[in-house]
N, C-alpha and C positions, 0 to 999 in steps of 0.2 A: 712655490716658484717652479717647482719640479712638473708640477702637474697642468701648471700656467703654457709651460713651453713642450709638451709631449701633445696639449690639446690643439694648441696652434700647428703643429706640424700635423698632425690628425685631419683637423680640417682642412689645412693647404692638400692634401696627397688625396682627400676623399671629393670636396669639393670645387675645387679651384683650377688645378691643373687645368691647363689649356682652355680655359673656358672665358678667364676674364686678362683684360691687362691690367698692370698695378694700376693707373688714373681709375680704371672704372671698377676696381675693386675698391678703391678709397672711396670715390663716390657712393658705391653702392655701401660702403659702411655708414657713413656720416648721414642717408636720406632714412635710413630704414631703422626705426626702434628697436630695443633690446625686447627679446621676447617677454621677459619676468616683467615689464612695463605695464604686463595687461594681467598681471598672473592676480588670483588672491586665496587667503587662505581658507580650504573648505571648510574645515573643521577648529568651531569659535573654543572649542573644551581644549585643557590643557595637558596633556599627557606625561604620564610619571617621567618616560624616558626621553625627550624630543631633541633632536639631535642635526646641524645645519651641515649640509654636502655643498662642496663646490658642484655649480652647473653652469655647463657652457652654453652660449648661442652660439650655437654653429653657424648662423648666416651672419652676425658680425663679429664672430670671434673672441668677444665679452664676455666674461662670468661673472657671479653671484653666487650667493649660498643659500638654497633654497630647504624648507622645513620639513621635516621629515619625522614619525615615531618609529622607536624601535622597540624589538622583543627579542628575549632569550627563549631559551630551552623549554621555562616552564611556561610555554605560552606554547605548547604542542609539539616540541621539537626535541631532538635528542643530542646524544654526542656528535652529531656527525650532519644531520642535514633537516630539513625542514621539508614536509610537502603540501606546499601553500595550493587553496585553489578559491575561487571566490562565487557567490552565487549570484541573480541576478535580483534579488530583494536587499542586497549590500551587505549582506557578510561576508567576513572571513573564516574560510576552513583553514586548518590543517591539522593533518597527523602525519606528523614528520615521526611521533612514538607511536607509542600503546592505545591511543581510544582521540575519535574526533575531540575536537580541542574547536570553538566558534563564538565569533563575536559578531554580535549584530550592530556594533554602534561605532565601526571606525578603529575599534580596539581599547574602548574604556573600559568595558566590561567583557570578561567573558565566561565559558561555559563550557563544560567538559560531557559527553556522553560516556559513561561507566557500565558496560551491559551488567545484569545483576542475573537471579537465577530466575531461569523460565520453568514454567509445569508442560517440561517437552524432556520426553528421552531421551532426544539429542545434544538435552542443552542442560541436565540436572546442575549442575553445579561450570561456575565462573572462575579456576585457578590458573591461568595464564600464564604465571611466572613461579620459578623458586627464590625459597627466599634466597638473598643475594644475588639475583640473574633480575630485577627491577631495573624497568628503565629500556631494555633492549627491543624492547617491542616495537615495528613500523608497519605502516600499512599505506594506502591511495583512497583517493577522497575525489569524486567531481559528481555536479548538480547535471541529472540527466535532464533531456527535452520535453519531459513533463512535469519536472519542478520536484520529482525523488531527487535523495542523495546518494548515492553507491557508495559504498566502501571496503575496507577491509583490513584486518590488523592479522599480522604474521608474528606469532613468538617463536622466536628458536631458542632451541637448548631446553626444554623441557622434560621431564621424566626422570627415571631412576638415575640412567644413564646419559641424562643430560644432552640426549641426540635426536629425540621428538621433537620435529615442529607442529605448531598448530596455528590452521587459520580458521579466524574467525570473522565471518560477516558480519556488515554492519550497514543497518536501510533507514533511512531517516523517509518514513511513505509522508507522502505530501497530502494523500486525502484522506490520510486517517491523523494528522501532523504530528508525528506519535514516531519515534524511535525503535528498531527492531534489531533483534541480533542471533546466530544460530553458529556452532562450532562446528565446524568441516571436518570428517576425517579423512586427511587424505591415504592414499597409500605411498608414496612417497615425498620424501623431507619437499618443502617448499622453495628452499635455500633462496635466504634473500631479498630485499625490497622488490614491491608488487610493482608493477602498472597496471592500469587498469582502464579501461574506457567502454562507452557504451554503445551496442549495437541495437541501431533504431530500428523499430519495427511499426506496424503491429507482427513480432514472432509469431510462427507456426511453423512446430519443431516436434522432432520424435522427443524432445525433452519437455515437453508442454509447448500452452503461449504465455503472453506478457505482450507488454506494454512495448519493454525494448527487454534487451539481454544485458547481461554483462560479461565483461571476459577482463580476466586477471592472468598478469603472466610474472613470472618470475624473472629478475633482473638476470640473474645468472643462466638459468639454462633455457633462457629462451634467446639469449643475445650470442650464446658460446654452441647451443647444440639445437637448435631450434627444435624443443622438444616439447613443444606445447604450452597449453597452462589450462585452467578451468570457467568453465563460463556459467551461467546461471541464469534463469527466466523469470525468478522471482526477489532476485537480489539477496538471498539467504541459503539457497542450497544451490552449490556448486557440483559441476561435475566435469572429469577432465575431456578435453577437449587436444586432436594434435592438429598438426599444418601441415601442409603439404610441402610436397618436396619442393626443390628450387627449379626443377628442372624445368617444367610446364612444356607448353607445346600444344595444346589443344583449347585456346582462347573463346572465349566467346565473344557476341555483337558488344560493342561500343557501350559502357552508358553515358546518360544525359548528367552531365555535374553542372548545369547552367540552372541556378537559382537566384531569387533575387526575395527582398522583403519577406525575411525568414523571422521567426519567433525570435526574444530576445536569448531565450535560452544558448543559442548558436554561438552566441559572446564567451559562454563561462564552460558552456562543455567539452572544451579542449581537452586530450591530455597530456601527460604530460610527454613532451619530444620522444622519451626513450620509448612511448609503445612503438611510434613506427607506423603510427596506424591513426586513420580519424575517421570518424561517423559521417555519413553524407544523408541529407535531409529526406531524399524519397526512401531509405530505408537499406540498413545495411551496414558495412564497414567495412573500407577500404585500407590496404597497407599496400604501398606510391612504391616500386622498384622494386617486387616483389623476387620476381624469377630474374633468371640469369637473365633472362633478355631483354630485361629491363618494363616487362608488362607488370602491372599491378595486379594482388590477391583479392578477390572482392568474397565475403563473407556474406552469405544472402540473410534473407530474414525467416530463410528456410536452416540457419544455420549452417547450410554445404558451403565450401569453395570453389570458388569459379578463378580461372582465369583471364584477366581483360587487356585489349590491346588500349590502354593508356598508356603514356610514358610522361612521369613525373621529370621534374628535372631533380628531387633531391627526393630521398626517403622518409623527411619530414614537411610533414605536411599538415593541414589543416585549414575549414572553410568556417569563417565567421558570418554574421547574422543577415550582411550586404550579401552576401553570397561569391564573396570573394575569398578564393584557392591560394592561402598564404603558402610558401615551401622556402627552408633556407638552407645552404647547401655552407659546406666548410672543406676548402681547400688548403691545406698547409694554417696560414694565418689570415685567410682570406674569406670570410663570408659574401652569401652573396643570397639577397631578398628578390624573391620571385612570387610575383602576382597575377592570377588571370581571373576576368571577369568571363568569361564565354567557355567554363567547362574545361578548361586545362587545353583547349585549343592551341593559346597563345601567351605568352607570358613577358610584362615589364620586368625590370631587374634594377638593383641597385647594390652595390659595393660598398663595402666595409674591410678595406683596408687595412690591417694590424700589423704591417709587416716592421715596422718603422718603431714600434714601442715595444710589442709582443717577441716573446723568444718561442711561445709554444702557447694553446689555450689550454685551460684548462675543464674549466665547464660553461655552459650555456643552456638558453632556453629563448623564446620567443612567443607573441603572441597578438593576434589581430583582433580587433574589436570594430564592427562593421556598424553600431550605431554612433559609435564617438569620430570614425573614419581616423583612426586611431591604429598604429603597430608599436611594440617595442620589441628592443632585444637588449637582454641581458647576459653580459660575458664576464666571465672569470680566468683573467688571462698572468700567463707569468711574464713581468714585467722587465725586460732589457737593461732595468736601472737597479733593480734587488727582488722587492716581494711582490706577490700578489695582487691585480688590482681588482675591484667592481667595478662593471661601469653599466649605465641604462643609455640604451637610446630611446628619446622619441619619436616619431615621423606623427605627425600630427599635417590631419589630411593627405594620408597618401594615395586614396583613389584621384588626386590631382599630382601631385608631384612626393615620390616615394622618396626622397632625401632626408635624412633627419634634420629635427630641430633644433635639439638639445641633447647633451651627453652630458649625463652627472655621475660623480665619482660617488660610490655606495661605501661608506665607513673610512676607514685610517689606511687604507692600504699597506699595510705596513706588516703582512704577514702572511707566511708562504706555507701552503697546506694541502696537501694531496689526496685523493679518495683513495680508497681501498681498508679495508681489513688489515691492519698489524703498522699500519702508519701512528705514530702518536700524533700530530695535527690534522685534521681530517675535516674536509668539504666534499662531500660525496656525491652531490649533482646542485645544480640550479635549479630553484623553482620559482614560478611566480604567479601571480595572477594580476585581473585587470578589475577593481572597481566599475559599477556602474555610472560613479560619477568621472570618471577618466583617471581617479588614485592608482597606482601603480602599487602590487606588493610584492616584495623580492628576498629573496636570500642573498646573506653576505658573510663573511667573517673577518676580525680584526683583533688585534689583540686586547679589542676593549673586553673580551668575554671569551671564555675559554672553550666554549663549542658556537657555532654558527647561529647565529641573530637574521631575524627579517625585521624590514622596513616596511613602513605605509608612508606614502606621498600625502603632505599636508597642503604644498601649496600646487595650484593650478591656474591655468589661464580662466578667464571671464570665457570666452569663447574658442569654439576649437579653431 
């Protein structure tokens, strides 16, 4: 009932206000079908865990309880958070722990890569963990535009003195289809969950070439002291890599961000929000609000930093397969979805309103997919009535009209949990991915499970 009358208030403040009178909002209820009218379920196999969420139709205000799988910890995740990401052959990634964690069939089965020992002297022997320190391992996972997998797993607390971190890459090569792994040593601790995403190329770099790059930063001191992180040409040996200051002043010409009927890859090689940063298709990688002046950092495929006179409207950013420039920006309790097809020239918008349930958010993510014309977004907000809630939105077709369509509640709501180090309930970001059949997978927690579970969407529309 609770959730019945916060969704109705939701959608009056988001969609309605000033737009309709009550005669032609009533009308407009009773002519137009519930969306789930059209929905069916993709997947016929029955899953150990399957679990139904309330879902709203936000254009008539109607709910349902739509099908859903869920998974805990030992499906790739830890105490604390999961880092979902998806590819475009329909699996599911994550390592939200210690070593990719994939399933190719929806989530009935799955499959762990374990690196083992290589006949390399960099890589003699695989001991990650002491005993008793199992378990603490996380790393970042996303399928690059040529159908590799990057990744990477970070142990802290390692050695005598228990203050060694170690990362260790992880490349799943697509044309050899064959799994690869090498230990980095860095010179200093890593401190931290990765991010990680990939800079397209074809590279030509004082550090070699490659295909693309990749660049790993550290959640901590890249977000508190902008102090770099490590990149890599062959997805196995890293090297550190720093950023330039904030200052800037010396910009370069303009670039062209207007693409269109881009490879499917575009869909799943997001990363995730906290890099800051996305790949752009002629070659490269962009981080949107870079300098104080509000210009963008453009990373070449020469590996140098340029400065560009772009201006994002938000620092998160990302361009899907349409060749449409998603960004969402977060005011107070106010999100706001911004779209441009012409290069970041110009951008539609659309509001998401929390102000009315939400006291404060807590985490989020988002993500567009330009063959399904497909957005979601995913918040974890503290609730004005007691705990925690999840919620997805969908915008299904929003190169015609960006409004969502449905909001479903992700688990029991029913429990309040903080990120950071030294909290005992702990949600430490959002993650999610998008299926290529339009399934949604997302992070949540409830008190159904004692650290943080993800979901897979079971049921869908017939059409988008």
């Amino acid at each position: 009932m609770r959730r019945a009358i916060l969704a109705v208030f939701m959608v009056t403040i988001m969609t309605l206000a000033g737009c309709f009178s009550a005669e032609e909002d009533d009308a407009k209820d009773i002519q137009q079908p519930n969306i789930w009218e059209n929905y069916q379920r993709i997947d016929a196999q029955t899953h150990v865990d399957e679990r139904m969420f309330q879902t709203i139709d936000l254009r008539t205000n109607q709910s349902t309880n739509t099908s859903w799988a869920v998974f805990d910890r030992t499906y790739g995740g830890n105490c604390c958070e999961h880092y979902l990401a998806t590819t475009i052959e329909g699996s599911i990634l994550n390592i939200g722990g210690e070593y990719p964690v994939y399933s190719i069939d929806r989530g009935h089965e799955w499959d762990t890569y374990i690196p083992g020992v290589l006949p390399d002297t960099q890589c003699l022997t695989f001991v990650p963990t002491n005993p008793g320190q199992e378990g603490l391992g996380e790393g970042s996972i996303v399928q690059a535009t040529n159908g590799d997998i990057i990744s990477m797993s970070w142990f802290p607390y390692i050695g005598a003195d228990g203050k060694l971190d170690k990362f260790y890459a992880i490349l799943y090569d697509e044309s050899e289809m064959a799994w690869k792994w090498c230990y980095n040593r860095l010179t200093e601790p890593f401190y931290d969950r990765s991010w990680q995403v990939e800079v397209v190329g074809p590279i030509d770099s004082s550090l070699g070439n490659g295909e693309w790059a990749s660049l790993v930063v550290s959640n901590f001191w890249h977000q508190t002291q902008n102090a770099g992180g490590q990149i890599s040409v062959d997805g196995l040996n890293y090297y550190p890599i720093q950023f330039p200051g904030r200052g800037g002043g010396e910009p370069i010409e303009e670039l062209n961000l207007t693409f269109t009927d881009l490879p499917a890859y575009w869909d799943v090689n997001k990363p995730h929000k906290e890099m800051r940063a996305f790949p752009i298709p002629s070659g490269g990688l962009l981080f949107p609000a870079y300098f104080n002046n509000g210009n963008a950092a453009f990373l070449d495929t020469s590996l140098s930093w340029n400065e560009v006179e772009i201006q994002f409207p938000s620092e998160y950013c990302h361009i899907d397969r349409s060749g449409t420039i998603h960004c969402v920006s977060l005011q107070s309790n106010v999100f706001t979805h911004y779209a441009s097809t012409d290069g970041a020239l110009s951008w539609k918008n659309q509001t998401y309103d929390l102000s009315g349930t939400a006291t404060s958010i807590e985490e989020w993510e988002f993500q567009g997919n330009g063959e399904l014309d497909l957005f979601i977004l995913n918040i974890r907000y503290q609730s004005r009535e007691g705990p925690d809630a999840d919620i997805v939105y969908h915008v299904r077709g929003y190169s015609e009209d960006m409004s969502p369509d449905t909001l479903t509640y992700i688990g029991l709501g029913d429990l309040d949990s903080t990120s950071g180090a030294g909290n005992d309930i702990r949600f430490d970001f959002a993650s999610l991915g998008v299926l290529r059949d339009g399934g949604v997978v997302v992070a949540f927690h409830d008190s159904s499970h004692a650290d943080p579970l993800f979901a897979v969407e079971l049921d869908l529309p017939l059409s988008k």
